[in-house]
C-alpha beads as a LAMMPS data file, in Angstrom:
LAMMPS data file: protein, C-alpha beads

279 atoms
278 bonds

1 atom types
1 bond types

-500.0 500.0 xlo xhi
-500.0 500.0 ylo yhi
-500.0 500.0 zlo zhi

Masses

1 110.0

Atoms # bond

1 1 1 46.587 140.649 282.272
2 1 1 43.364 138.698 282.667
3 1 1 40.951 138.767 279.452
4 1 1 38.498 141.415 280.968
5 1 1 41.397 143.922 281.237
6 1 1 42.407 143.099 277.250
7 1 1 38.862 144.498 276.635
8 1 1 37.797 140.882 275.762
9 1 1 35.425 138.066 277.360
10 1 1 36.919 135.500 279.568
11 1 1 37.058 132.230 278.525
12 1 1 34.120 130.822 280.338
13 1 1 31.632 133.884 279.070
14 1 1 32.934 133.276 275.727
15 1 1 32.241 129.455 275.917
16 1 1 29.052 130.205 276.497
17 1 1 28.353 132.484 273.971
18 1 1 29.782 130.010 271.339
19 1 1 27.266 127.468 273.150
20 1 1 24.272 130.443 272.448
21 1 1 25.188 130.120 268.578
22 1 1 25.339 126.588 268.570
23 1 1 22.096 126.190 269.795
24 1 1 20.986 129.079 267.375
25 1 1 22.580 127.179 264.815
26 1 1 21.093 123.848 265.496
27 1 1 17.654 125.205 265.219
28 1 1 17.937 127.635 262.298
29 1 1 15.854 127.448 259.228
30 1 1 17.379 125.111 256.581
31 1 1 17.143 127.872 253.398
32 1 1 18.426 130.441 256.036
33 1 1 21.745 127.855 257.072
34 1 1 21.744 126.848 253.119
35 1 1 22.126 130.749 251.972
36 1 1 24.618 131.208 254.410
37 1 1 26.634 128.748 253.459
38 1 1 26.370 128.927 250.183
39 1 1 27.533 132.792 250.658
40 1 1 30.696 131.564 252.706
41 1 1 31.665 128.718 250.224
42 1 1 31.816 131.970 247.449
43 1 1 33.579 134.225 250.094
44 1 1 36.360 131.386 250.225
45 1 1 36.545 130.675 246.640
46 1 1 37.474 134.282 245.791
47 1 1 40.004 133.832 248.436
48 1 1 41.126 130.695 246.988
49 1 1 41.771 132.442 243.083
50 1 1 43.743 135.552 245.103
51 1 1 45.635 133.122 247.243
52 1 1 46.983 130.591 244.165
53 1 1 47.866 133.751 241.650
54 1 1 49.802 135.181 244.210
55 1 1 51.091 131.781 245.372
56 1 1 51.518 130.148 241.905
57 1 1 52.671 133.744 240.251
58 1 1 55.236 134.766 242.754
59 1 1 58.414 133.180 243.085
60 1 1 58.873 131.934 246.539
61 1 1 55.257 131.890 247.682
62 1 1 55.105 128.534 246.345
63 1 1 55.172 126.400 249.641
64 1 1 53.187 128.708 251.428
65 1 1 50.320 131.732 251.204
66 1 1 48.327 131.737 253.995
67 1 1 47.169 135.611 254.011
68 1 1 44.173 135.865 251.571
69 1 1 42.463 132.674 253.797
70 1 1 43.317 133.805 256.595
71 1 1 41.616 137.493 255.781
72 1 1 38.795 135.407 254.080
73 1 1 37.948 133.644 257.551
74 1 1 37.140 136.993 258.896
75 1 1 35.493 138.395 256.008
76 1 1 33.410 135.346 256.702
77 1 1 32.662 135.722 260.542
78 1 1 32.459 139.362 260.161
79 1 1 29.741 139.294 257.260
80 1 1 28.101 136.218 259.489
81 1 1 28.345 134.222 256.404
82 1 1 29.106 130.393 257.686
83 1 1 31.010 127.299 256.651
84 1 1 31.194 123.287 257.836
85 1 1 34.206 124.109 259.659
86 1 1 32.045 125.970 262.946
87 1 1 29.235 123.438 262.760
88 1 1 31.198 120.690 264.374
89 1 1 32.831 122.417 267.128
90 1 1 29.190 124.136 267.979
91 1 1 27.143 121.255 267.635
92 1 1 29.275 119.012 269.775
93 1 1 28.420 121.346 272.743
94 1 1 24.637 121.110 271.979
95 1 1 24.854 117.375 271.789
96 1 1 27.048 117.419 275.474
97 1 1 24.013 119.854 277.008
98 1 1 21.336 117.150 275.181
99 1 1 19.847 119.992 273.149
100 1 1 17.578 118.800 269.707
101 1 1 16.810 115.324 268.041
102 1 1 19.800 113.629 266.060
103 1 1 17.613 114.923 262.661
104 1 1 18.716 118.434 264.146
105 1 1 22.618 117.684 263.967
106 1 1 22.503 115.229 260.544
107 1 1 20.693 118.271 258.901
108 1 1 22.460 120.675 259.946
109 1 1 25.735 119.186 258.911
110 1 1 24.732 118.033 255.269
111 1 1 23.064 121.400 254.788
112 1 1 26.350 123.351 255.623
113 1 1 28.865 120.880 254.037
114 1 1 26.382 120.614 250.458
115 1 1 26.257 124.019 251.175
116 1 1 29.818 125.428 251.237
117 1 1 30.286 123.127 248.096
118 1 1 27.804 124.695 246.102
119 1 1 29.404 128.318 246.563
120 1 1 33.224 126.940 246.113
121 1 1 32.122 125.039 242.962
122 1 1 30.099 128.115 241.949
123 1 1 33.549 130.479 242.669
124 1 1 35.433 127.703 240.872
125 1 1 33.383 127.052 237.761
126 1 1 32.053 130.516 236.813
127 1 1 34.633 133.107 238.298
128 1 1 38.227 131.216 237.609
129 1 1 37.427 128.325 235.248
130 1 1 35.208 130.124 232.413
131 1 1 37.067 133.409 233.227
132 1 1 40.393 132.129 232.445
133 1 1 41.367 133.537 235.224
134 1 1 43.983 130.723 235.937
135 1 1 44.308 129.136 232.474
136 1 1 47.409 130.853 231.251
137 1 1 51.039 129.756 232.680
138 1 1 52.458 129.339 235.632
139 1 1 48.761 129.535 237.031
140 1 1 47.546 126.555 235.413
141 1 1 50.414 124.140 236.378
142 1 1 51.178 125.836 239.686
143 1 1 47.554 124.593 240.859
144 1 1 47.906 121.309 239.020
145 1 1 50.515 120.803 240.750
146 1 1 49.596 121.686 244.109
147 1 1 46.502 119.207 243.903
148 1 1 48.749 116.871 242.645
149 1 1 51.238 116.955 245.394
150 1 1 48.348 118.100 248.428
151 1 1 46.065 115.314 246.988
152 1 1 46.838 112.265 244.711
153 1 1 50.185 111.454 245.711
154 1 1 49.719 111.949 249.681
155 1 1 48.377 109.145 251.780
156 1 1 44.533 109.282 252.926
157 1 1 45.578 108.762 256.463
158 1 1 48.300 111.454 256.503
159 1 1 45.103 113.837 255.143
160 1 1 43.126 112.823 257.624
161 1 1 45.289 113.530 260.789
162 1 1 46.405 116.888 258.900
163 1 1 42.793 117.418 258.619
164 1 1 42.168 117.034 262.024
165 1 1 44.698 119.847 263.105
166 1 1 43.483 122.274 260.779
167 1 1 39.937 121.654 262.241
168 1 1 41.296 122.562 265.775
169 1 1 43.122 125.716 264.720
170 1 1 40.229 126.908 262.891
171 1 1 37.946 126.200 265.564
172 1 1 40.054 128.158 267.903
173 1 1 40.579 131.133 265.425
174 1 1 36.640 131.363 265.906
175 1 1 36.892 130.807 269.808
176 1 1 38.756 133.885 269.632
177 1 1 36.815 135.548 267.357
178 1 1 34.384 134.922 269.953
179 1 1 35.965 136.361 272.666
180 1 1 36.758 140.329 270.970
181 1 1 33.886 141.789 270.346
182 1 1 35.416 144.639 267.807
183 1 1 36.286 144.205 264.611
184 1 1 40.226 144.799 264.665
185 1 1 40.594 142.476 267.478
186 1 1 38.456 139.763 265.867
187 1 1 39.773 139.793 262.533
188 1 1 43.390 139.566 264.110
189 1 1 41.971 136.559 266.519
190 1 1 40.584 134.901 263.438
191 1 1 43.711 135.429 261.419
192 1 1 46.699 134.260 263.753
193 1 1 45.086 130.093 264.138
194 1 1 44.413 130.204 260.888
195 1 1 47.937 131.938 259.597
196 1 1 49.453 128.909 261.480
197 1 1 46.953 126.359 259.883
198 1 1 47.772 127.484 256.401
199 1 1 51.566 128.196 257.196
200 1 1 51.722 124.284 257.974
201 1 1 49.552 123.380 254.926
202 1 1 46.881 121.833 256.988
203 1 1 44.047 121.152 254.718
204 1 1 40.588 123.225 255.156
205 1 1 37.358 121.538 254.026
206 1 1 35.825 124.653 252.153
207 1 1 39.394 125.878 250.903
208 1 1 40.010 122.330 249.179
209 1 1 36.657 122.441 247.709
210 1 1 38.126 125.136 245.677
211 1 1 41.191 124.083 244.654
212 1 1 40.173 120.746 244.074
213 1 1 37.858 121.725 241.704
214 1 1 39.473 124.069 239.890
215 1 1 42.368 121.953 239.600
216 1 1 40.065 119.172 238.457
217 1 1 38.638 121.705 235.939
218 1 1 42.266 122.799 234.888
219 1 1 43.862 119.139 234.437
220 1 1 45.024 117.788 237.535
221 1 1 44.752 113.563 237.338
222 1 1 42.113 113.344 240.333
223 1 1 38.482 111.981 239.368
224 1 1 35.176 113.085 240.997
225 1 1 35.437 109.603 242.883
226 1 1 38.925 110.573 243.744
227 1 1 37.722 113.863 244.980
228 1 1 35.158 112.418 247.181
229 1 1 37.309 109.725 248.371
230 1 1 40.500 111.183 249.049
231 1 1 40.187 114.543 248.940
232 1 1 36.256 115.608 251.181
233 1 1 36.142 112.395 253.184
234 1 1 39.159 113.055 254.749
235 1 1 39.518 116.587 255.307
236 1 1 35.925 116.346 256.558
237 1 1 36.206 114.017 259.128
238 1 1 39.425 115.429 259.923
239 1 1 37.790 118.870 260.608
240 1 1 35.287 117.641 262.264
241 1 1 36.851 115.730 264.699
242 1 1 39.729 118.353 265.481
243 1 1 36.805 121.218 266.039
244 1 1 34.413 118.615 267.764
245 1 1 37.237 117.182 270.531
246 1 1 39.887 119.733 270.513
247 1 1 37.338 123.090 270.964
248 1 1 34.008 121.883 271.397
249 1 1 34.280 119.534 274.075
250 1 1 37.145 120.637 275.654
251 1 1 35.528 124.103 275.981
252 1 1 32.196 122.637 277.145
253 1 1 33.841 120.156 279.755
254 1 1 36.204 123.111 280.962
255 1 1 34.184 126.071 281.215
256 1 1 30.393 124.614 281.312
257 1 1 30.375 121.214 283.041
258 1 1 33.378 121.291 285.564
259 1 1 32.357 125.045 286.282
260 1 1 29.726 124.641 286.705
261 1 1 30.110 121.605 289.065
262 1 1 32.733 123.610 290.605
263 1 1 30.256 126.238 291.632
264 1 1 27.501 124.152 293.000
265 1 1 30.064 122.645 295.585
266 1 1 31.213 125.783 296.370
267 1 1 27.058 126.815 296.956
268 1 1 26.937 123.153 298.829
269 1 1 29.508 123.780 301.070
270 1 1 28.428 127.571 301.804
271 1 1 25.274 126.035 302.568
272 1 1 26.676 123.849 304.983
273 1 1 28.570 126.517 306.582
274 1 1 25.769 128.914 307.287
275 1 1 23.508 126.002 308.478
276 1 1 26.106 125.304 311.022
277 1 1 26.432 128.337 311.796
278 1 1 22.992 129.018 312.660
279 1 1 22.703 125.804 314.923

Bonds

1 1 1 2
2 1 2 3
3 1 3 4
4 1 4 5
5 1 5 6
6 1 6 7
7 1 7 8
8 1 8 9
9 1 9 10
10 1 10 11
11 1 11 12
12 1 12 13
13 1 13 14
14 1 14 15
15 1 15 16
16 1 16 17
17 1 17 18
18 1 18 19
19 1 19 20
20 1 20 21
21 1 21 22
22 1 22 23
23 1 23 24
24 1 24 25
25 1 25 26
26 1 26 27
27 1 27 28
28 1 28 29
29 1 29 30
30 1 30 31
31 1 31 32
32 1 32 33
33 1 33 34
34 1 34 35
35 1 35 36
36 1 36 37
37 1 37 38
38 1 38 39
39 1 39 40
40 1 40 41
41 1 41 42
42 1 42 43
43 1 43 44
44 1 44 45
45 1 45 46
46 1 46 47
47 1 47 48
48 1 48 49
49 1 49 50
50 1 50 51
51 1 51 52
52 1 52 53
53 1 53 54
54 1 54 55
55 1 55 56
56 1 56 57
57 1 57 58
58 1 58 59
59 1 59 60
60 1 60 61
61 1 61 62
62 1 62 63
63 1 63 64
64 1 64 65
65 1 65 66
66 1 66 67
67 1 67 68
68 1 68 69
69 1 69 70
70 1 70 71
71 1 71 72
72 1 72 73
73 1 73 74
74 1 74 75
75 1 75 76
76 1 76 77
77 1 77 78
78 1 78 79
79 1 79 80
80 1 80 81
81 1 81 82
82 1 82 83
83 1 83 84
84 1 84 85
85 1 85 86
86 1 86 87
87 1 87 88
88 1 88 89
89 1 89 90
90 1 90 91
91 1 91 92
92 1 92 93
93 1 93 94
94 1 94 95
95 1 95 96
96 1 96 97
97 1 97 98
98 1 98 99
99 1 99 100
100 1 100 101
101 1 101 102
102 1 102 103
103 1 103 104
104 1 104 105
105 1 105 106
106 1 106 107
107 1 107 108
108 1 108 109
109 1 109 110
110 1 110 111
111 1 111 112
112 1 112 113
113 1 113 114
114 1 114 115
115 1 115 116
116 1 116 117
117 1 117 118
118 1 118 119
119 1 119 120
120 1 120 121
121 1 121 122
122 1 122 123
123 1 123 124
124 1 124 125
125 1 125 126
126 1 126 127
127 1 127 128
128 1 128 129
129 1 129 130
130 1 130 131
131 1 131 132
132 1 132 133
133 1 133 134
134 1 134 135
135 1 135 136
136 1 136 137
137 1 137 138
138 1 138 139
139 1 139 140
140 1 140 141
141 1 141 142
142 1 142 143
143 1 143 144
144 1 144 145
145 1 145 146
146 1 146 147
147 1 147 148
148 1 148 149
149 1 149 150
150 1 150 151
151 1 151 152
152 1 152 153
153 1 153 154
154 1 154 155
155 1 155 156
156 1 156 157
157 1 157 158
158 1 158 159
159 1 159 160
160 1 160 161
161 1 161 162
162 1 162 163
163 1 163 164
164 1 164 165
165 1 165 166
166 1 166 167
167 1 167 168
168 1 168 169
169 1 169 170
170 1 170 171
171 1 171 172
172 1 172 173
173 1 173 174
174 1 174 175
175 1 175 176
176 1 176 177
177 1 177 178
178 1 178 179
179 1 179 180
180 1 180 181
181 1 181 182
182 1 182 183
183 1 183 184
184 1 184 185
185 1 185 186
186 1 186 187
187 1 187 188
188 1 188 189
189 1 189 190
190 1 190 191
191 1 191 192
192 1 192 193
193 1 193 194
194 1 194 195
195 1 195 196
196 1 196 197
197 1 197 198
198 1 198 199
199 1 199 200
200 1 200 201
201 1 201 202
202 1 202 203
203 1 203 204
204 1 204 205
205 1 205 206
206 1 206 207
207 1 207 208
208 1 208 209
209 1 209 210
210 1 210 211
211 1 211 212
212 1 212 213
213 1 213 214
214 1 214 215
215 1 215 216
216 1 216 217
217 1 217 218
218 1 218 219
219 1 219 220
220 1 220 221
221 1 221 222
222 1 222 223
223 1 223 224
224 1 224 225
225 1 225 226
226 1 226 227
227 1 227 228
228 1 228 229
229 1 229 230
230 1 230 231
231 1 231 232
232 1 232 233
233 1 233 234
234 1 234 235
235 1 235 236
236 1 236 237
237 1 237 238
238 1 238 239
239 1 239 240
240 1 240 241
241 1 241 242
242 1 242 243
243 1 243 244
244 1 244 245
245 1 245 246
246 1 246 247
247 1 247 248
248 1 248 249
249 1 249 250
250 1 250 251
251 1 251 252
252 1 252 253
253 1 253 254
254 1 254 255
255 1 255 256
256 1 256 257
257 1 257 258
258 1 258 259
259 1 259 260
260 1 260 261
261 1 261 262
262 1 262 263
263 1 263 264
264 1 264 265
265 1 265 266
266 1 266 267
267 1 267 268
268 1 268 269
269 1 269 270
270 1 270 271
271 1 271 272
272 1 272 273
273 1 273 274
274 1 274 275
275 1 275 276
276 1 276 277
277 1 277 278
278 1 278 279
């Protein structure tokens, strides 16, 4: 069954439409892309306080939750609310088809990622920390513990490369958001990548803003230089590189560039033939 017949856009239309909102993206105004963001860091953070009292309250959910951010990722896409994740994987096809100055992508970038932080820290510090929300036992040492064990005790290099896989799976949940147009079929293409990304406890950028910082907030032995260190660097680079290489480029050399090189031979050559033809 090829995509059209599934009711959904092929892979090359949908490349290009991912390309359209990259470019979009790139040239948005910088309150606009700072709201948004701001919005989607929020949207995750109340995700993030569902997720760990359901994780840390319920005895075998420990290890792994990956339902409330996975439904959070399409609350997100479906309420066009954004986060640092998509900018990578978007902006490395504008910088492949030489669109906008380098100020274009370095903006963009710091104004999503400062962004996304602002709403996590926001969800973090006024809806779970000053609510209590997480204070009380096993909450408190179920997330202490999973920042403990996620964070200070694992290896920055074994973050990073985790990082990077969660930045391709969540790059292709959005792909295939792309591609389904209606909203049961998105929010199921945005869920399954991401399910997966979770299930294997690959770190997310805007998901360990929040439970860094609430963990921070709530006792766990990692300092703000710690969190910046060990805990954003990695997981950002890591993100972006899997959604840059894995999605962006791969998409844009696939179904843009090779194509469309594709096609002009095939023009070339028809060319040919009706020129000799006509002789």
């Amino acid at each position: 069954m090829t995509a059209a017949e599934a009711g959904a856009l092929s892979p090359s239309d949908a490349t290009d439409e991912l390309y359209e909102t990259g470019v979009h993206h790139l040239f948005e105004s910088p309150i606009l892309c700072f709201l948004k963001n701001v919005y989607g860091g929020l949207l995750f953070g109340f995700a993030g306080l569902f997720s760990l009292i359901i994780a840390t309250g319920s005895h075998g959910l420990e290890d792994s939750n990956p339902v409330p951010f996975g439904t959070d990722l399409a609350r997100v896409a479906l309420t066009q609310r954004d986060r640092y994740t998509g900018y990578p994987m978007w902006l490395a096809m504008t910088a492949l088809q030489r669109q906008g100055e380098p100020i274009y992508y370095i903006r963009c970038l710091l104004i999503s990622w400062v962004g996304n932080l602002l709403g996590a820290l926001s969800s973090s510090f006024f809806f779970s920390y000053l609510t209590n929300a997480l204070a009380e036992e096993p909450y408190k040492s179920g997330v202490v513990m999973q920042v403990n064990s996620d964070i200070v005790e694992s290896p920055w290099h074994v973050i990073f490369l985790k990082s990077i896989g969660c930045g391709y799976l969540v790059t292709l949940a959005m792909f295939f958001g792309t591609q389904n147009h209606d909203g049961i079929s998105k929010a199921l293409g945005l869920h399954i990548p991401f399910f997966m990304s979770i299930t294997a406890r690959l770190p997310h950028t805007v998901e360990y803003m929040y439970l860094s910082t609430i963990g921070m907030m709530l006792g766990a032995p990692l300092s703000v230089v710690g969190f910046l260190w060990k805990c954003m660097l990695p997981i950002s680079l890591g993100n972006a590189l899997g959604g840059a290489v894995f999605v962006g480029a791969f998409n844009w050399y696939v179904f843009m560039y090779a194509e469309n090189k594709d096609k002009a031979k095939d023009q070339w050559a028809n060319g040919v033939d009706d020129r000799e033809l006509t002789a």
